[in-house]
C-alpha positions in Angstrom: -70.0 42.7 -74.5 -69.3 39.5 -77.0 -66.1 40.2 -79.1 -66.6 38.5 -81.8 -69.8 37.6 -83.8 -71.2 35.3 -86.8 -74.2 36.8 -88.4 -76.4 35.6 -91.4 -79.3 36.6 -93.6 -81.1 34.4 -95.5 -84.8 34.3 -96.5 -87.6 31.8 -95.3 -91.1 31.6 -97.2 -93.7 33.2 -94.7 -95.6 30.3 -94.4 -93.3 28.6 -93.2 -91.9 31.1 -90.6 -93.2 28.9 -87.6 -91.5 25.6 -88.1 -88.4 27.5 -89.0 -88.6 29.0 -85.7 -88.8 25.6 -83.8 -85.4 24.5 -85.3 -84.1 27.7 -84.5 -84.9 27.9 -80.8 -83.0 24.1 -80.9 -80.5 25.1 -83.0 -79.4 28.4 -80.4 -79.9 26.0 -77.5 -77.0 23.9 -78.9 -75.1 26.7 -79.7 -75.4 28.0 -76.3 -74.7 24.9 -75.0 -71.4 24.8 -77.1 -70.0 28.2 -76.1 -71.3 31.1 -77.6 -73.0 33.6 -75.2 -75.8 35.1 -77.0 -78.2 34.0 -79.9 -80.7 36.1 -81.8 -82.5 35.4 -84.7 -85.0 38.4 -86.2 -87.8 38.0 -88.8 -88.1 40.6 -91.0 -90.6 43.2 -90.5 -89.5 47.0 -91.6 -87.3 45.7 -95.0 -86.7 48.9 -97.3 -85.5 52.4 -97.0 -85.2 54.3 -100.0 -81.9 54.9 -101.5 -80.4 52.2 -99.5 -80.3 48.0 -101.0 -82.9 46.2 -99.0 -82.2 42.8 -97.2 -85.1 41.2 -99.2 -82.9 42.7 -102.6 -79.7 41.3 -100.8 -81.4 37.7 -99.7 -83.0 37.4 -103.5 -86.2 37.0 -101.5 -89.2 36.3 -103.5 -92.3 38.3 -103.0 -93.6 35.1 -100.9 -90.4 34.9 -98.8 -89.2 37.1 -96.1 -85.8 37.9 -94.7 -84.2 36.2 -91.1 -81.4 38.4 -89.7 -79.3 36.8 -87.0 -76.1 36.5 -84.9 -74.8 34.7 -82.4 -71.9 36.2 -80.1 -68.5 34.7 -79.0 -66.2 35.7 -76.7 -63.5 35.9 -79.4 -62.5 34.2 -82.6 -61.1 30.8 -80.8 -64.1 30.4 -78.9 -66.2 30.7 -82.4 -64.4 28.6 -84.0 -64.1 26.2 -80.8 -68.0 26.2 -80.4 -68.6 26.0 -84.5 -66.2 22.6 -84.1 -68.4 21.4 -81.5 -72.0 22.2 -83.1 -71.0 20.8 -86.6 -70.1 17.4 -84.4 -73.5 17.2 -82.4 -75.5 14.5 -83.7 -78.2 16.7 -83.0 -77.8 19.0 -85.8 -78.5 16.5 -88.3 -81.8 15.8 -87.5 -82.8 19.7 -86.9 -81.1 20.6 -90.2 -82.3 18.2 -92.7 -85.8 19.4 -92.4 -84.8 22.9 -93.1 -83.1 22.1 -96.6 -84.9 19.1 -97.9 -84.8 19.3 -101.5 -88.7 18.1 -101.8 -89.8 20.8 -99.3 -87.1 23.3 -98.1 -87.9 25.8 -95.7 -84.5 27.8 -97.3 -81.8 27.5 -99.7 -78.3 28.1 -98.1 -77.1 29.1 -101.2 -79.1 32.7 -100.5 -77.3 32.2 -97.3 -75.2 35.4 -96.5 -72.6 34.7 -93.6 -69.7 35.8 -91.9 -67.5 36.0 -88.9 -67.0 39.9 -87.5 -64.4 41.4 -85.2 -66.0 44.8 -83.3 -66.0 47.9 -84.1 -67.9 50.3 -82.3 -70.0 48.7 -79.2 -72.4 51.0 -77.5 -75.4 50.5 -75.4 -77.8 52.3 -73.6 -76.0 51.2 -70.2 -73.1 52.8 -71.3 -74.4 56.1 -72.0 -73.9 58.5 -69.0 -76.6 59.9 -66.5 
């Protein structure tokens, strides 16, 4: 199991939900190919439970918008940080991001962005659970 994590949240318009997916199967190759272990990008689907915030509430998605959940898993900290180094220096990255937040056409605004770094806490999975 990964020990250490970046995750995000941001919110995508739905028509665009297939070209954001293109940069994003790039975008985790790179990643992968710069040290992290596992990538995983969701597209929302089941939003709201009642008497909880919703991610579309938490993303400030508009009612034409809907809500990417992903993370991408590390080995620790230092290789994060390590493989973050190396994928803001790929040349790559450039041309896969600009599309994304054009000002003229952007598929989302990083400002909606929520992000973070996260140490574990409980890891369980079914593997683990005895026979």
């Amino acid at each position: 199991m990964a020990n250490y994590i970046d995750g995000f949240v941001l919110p995508i318009p739905r028509d665009r939900v297939g070209e954001y997916q293109r940069v994003a199967e790039a975008v985790a190759d790179i990643w992968i190919e710069h040290g992290a272990l596992d990538y995983f990008e969701y597209i929302g689907d089941d939003l709201t439970l009642e008497g909880t915030r919703s991610f579309i509430e938490l993303a400030a998605a508009a009612e034409h918008e809907t809500v990417v959940f992903g993370w991408v898993a590390f080995a620790s900290r230092e290789a994060r940080d390590l493989a973050n180094e190396r994928v803001a220096a790929d040349p790559r990255m450039a041309g896969l991001i600009e599309p994304l937040v054009d000002p003229s056409t952007p598929i989302f605004d990083s400002g909606r962005m929520a992000y973070g770094g996260f140490r574990p806490l409980v890891q369980s999975s079914a593997g683990d659970a005895a026979t």
